[in-house]
C-alpha positions, 0 to 999 in steps of 0.5 A: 328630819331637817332642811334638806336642800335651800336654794335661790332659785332666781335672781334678777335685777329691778329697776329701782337698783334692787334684785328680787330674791326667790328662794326655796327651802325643801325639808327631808319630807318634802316640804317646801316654802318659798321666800321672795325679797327684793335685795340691795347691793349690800346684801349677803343672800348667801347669808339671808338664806342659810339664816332663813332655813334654821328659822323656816324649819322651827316654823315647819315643825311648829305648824304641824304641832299646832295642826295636830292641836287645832285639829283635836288629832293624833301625830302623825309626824311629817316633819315634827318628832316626837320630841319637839311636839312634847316640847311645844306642847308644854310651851303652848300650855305654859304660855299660851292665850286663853284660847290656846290654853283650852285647845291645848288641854282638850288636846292632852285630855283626847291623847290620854282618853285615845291611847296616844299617850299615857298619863305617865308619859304626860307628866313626865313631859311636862317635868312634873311630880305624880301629885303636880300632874293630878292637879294639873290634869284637874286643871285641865279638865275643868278648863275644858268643862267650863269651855264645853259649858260656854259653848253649849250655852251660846244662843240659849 
């Protein structure tokens, strides 16, 4: 999966000397996400627009893992693999913020406990021994714990 097509699809001139830019970039599934800028007589927008697709196609694929995590769901892949969600996770847990770090681990804990992934699987992923991953996953656990605890004692 990749950006299939990206397009100006308009061009035209403002009265302070500039041209607004419109673009479209449009993944192999369809996404779409569209740019407008104003340009200067200098600007490469042939140059503009191909260095925006490599960066809007990281972003397509990172807000639909994040979307699987802020949701607590299974991939379902549109535009992400398989692959890069492994990727993103890691880094999401490695270095994340608080909160991150949280969703990310009631994420991982969900996807073993519903069959998604396995243990060995996770572990692997992550780059890391048997005796690494149990202490991580215990981490994990209690992290997850100790948020359900927050939150069951709000308006106590």
């Amino acid at each position: 999966m990749a950006i299939a097509s990206s397009t100006i699809i308009l061009q035209y001139a403002q009265a302070n000397g500039k041209t607004r830019i419109v673009e479209i970039h449009i993944t192999d599934a369809g996404t779409q996400r569209k740019f407008i800028y104003d340009a200067d007589a200098l600007t490469d927008t042939a140059a503009v627009l191909a260095a925006r697709a490599v960066s809007v196609w990281q972003e397509i694929q990172d807000e639909e893992c994040q979307s699987f995590i802020d949701l607590d769901i299974p991939p379902k892949f549109v535009d992400a693999t398989k692959n890069y969600l492994i990727a993103y996770v890691r880094n999401a847990y490695k270095n994340g913020s608080d909160g991150q770090l949280v969703a990310v681990a009631r994420w991982v804990l969900n996807r073993i406990a519903d069959g998604t992934v396995t243990d060995t699987q996770v572990q692997n992923a992550f780059g890391l021994t048997s005796g690494q991953w149990t202490t991580l996953k215990t981490k994990m656990q209690n992290l997850v714990a100790s948020d359900d605890s927050i939150t069951q004692a709000v308006g106590e």
